[in-house]
C-alpha positions as a Markdown table, in Angstrom:
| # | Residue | x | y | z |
|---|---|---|---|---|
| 1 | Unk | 155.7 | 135.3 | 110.7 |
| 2 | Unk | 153.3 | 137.6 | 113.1 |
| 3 | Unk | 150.9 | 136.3 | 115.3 |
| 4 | Unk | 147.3 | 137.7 | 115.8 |
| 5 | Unk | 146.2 | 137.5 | 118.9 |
| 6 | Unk | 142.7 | 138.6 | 119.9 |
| 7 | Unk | 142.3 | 141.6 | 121.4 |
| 8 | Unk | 142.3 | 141.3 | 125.1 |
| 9 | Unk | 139.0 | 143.7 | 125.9 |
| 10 | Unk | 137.0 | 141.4 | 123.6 |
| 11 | Unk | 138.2 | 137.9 | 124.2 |
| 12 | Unk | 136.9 | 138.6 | 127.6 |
| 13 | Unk | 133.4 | 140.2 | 126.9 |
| 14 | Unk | 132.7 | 137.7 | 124.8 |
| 15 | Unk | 133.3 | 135.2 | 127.9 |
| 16 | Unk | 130.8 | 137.1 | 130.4 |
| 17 | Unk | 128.4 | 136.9 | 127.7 |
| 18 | Unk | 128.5 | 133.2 | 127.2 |
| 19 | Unk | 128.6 | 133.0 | 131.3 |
| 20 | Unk | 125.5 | 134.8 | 131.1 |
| 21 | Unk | 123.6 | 133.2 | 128.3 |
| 22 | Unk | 124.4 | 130.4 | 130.6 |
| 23 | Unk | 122.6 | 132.1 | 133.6 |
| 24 | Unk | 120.2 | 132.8 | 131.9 |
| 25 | Unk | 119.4 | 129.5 | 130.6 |
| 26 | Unk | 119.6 | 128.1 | 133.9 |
| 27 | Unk | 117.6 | 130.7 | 135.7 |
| 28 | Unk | 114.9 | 129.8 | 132.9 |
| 29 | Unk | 114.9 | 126.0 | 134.0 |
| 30 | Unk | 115.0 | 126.5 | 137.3 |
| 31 | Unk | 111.6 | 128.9 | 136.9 |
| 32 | Unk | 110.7 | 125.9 | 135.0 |
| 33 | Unk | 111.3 | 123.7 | 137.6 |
| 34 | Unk | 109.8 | 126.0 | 140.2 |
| 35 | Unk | 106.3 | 126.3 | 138.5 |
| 36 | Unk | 106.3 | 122.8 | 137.4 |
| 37 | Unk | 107.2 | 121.9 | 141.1 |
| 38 | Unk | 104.4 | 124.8 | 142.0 |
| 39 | Unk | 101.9 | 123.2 | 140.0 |
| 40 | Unk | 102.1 | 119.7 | 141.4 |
| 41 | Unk | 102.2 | 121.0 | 144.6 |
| 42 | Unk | 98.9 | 123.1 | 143.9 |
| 43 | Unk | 97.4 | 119.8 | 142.4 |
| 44 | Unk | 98.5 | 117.5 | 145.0 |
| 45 | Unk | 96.7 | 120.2 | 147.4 |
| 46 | Unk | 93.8 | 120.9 | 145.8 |
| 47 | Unk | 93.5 | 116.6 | 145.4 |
| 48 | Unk | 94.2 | 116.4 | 148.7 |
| 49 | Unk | 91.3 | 118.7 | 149.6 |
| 50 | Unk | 89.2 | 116.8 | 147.6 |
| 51 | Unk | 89.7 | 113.8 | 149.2 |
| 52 | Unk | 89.4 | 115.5 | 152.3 |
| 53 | Unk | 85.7 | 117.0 | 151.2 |
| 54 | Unk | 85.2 | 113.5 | 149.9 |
| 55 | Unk | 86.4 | 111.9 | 153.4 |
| 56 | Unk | 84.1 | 114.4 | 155.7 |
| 57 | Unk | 81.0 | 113.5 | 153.4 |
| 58 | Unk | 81.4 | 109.6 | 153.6 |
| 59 | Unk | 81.9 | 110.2 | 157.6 |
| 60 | Unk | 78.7 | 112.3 | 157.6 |
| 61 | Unk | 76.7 | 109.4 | 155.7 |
| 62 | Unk | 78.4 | 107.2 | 157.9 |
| 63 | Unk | 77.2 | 108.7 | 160.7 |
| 64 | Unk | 73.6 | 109.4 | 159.3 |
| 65 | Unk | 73.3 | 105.1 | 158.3 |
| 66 | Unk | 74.8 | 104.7 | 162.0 |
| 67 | Unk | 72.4 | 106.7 | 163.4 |
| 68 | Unk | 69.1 | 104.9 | 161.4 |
| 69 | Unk | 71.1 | 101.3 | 162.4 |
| 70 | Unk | 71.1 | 102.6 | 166.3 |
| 71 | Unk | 67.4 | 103.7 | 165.9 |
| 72 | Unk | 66.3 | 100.7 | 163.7 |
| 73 | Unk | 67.5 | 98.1 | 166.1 |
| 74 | Unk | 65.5 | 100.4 | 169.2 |
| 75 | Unk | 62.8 | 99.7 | 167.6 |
| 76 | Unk | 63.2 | 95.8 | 167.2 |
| 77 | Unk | 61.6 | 94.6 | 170.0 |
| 78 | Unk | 58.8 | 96.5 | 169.7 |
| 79 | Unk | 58.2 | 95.4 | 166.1 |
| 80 | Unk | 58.5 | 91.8 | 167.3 |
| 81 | Unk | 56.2 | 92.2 | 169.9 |
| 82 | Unk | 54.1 | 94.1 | 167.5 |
| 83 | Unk | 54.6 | 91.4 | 164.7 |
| 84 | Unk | 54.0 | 89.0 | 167.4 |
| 85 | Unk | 50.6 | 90.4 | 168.6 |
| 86 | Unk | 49.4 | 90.5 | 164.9 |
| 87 | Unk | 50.1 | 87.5 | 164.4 |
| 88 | Unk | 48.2 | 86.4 | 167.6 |
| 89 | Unk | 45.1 | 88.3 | 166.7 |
| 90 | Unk | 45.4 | 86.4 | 163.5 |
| 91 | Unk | 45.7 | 83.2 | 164.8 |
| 92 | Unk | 43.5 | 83.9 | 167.1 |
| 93 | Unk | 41.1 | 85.3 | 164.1 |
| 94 | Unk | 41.1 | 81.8 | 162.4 |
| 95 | Unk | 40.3 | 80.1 | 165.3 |
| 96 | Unk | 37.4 | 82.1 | 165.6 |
| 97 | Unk | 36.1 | 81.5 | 162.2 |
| 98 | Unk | 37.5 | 78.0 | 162.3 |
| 99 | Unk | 34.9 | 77.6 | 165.5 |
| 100 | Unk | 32.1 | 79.5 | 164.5 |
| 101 | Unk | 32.2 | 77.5 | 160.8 |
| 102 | Unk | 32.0 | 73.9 | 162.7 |
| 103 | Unk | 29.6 | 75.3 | 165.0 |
| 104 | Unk | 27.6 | 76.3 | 162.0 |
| 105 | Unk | 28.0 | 73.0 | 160.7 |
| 106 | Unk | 27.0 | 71.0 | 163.9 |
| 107 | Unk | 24.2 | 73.4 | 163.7 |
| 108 | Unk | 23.5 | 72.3 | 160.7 |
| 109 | Unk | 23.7 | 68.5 | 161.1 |
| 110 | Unk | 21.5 | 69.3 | 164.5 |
| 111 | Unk | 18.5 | 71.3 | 162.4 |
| 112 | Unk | 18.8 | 68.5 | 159.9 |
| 113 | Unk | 18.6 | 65.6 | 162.4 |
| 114 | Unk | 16.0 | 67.3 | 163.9 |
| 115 | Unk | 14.0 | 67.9 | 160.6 |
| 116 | Unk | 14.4 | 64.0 | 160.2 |
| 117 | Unk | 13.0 | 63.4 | 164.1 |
| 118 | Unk | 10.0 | 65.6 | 163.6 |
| 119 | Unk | 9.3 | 64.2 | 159.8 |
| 120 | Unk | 9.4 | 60.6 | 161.5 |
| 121 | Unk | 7.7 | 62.0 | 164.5 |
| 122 | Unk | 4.6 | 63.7 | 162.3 |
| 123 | Unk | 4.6 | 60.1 | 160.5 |
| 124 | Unk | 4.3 | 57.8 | 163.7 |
| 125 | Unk | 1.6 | 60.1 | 164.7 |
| 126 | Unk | -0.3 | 60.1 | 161.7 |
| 127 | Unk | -0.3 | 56.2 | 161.9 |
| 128 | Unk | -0.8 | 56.1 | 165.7 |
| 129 | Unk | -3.9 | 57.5 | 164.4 |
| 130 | Unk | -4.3 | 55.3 | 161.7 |
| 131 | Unk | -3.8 | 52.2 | 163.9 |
| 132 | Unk | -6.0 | 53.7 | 166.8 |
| 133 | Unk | -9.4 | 51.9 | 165.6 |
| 134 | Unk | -7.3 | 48.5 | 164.9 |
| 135 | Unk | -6.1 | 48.6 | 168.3 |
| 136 | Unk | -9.7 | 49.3 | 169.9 |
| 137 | Unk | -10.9 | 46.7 | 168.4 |
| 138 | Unk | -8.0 | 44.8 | 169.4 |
| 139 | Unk | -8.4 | 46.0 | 173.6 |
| 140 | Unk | -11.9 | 45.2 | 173.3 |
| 141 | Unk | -11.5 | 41.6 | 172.0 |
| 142 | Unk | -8.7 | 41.0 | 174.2 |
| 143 | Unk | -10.9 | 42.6 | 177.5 |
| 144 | Unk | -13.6 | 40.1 | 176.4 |
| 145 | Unk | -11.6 | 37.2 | 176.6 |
| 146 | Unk | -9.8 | 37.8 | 179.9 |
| 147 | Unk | -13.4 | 38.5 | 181.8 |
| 148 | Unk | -14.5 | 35.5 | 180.0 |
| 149 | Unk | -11.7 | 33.7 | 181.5 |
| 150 | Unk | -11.9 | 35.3 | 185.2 |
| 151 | Unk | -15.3 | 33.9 | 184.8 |
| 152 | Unk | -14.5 | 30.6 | 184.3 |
| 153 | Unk | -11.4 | 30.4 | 186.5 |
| 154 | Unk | -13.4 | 32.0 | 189.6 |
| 155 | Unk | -17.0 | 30.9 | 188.6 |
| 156 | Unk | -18.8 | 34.3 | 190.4 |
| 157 | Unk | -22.2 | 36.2 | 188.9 |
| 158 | Unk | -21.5 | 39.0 | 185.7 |
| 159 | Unk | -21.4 | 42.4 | 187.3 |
| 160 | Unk | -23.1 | 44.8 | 184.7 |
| 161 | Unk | -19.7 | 46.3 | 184.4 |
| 162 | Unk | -18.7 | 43.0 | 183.2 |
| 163 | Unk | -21.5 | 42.5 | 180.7 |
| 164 | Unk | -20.2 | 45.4 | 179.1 |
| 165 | Unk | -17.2 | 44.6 | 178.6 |
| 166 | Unk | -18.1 | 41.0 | 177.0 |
| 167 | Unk | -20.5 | 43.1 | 174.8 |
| 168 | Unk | -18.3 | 45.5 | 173.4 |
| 169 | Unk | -15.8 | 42.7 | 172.8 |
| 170 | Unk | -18.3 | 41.0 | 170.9 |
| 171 | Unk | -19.1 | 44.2 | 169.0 |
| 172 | Unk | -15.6 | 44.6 | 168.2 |
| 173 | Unk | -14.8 | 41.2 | 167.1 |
| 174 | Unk | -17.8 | 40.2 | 165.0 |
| 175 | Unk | -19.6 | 43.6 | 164.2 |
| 176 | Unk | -19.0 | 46.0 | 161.5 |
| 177 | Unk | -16.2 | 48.8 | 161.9 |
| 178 | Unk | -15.5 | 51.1 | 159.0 |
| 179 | Unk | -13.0 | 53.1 | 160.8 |
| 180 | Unk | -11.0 | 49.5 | 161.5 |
| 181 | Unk | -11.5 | 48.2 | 158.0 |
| 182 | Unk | -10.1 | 51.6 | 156.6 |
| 183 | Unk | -7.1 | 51.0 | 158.8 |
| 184 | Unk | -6.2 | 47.9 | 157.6 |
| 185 | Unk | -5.9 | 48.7 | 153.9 |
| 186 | Unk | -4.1 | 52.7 | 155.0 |
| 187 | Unk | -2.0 | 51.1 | 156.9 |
| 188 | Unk | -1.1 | 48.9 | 154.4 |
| 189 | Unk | -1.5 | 45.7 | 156.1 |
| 190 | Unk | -2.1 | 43.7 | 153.8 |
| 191 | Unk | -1.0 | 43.9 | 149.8 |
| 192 | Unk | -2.8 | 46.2 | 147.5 |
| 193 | Unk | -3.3 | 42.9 | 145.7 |
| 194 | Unk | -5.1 | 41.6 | 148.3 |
| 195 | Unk | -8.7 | 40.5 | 147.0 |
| 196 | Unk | -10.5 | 42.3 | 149.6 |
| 197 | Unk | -8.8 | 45.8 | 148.4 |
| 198 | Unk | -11.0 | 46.2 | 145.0 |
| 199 | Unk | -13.8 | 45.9 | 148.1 |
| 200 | Unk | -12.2 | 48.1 | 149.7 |
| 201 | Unk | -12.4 | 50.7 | 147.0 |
| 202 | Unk | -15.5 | 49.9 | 145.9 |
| 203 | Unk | -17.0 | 50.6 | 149.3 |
């Protein structure tokens, strides 16, 4: 029985080839590996700039709100003191107004009060002279009567003064006076009922 045994050149050439095949696979993943690796790292940059970018803007807006914050509150005392002088000028408005509408109305219960005291004082004048020839007759009775009386109480001569005096009392109380009798009845002294007012009328 003879044994075949492989040629010695060939066994061995076909065991570099399979050592390369295997070299070659393996060279293959690790350029795999190398670009996958590659492109993460590339990612994980180019994320990383982003974020960066992304970082630098929000600081910038931070910075730009900080900056309105730092001028907003500068200017909030003089906007309160602002807000606080409009609002004094308003107040101060209303008050104003509020015066000058009571004063108006004062003024207006004054030139109403006033129109009252001149109506009443137009009316007591009218019947002042309305009265006036009731209360001459009136003085002149009365006149006569008290130099009657100093006569009797002192018993002395009638002046002619005096004898004047008793005659226009008598005049006055038993003579006829138109301008007295009209005063009775425009005065309404007595009723319109009165029996002497159709005389009245009629005369």
């Amino acid at each position: 029985m003879s044994l075949h045994r492989p040629k010695k050149g060939k066994g061995r050439r076909r065991g570099f080839d399979e050592v390369d095949q295997l070299s070659d696979g393996f060279d293959e993943d690790l350029k795999i590996s190398n670009a996958s690796r590659f492109n993460a790292a590339s990612e994980e940059q180019n994320a990383r700039k982003r974020l960066e970018a992304r970082c630098k803007l929000l600081e910038e807006r931070l910075a730009t709100k900080t900056h309105e914050l730092e001028q907003a509150i500068d200017k909030i005392p003089g906007l309160r003191e602002q807000s606080y002088t409009e609002e004094l000028w308003s107040d101060l408005a209303d008050a104003r107004a509020a015066k000058d509408f009571f004063e108006a109305i004062e003024l207006g219960k004054e030139v109403h009060k006033n129109s009252i005291l001149q109506k009443d004082i137009k009316a007591l004048n009218l019947r002042s002279e309305t009265l006036k020839p009731l209360v001459d007759v009136g003085v002149a009775t009365r006149l006569r009567s008290l130099q009657q009386a100093r006569q009797t109480i002192h018993k002395h001569r009638i002046s002619e003064a005096d004898k004047v005096v008793i005659k226009n009392g008598n005049i006055a109380a038993h003579g006829g006076n138109g301008r007295a009798d009209a005063a009775v009845f425009m005065s309404y002294l007595v009723s319109k009922t009165h029996v002497l007012a159709e005389t009245f009328k009629d005369l």
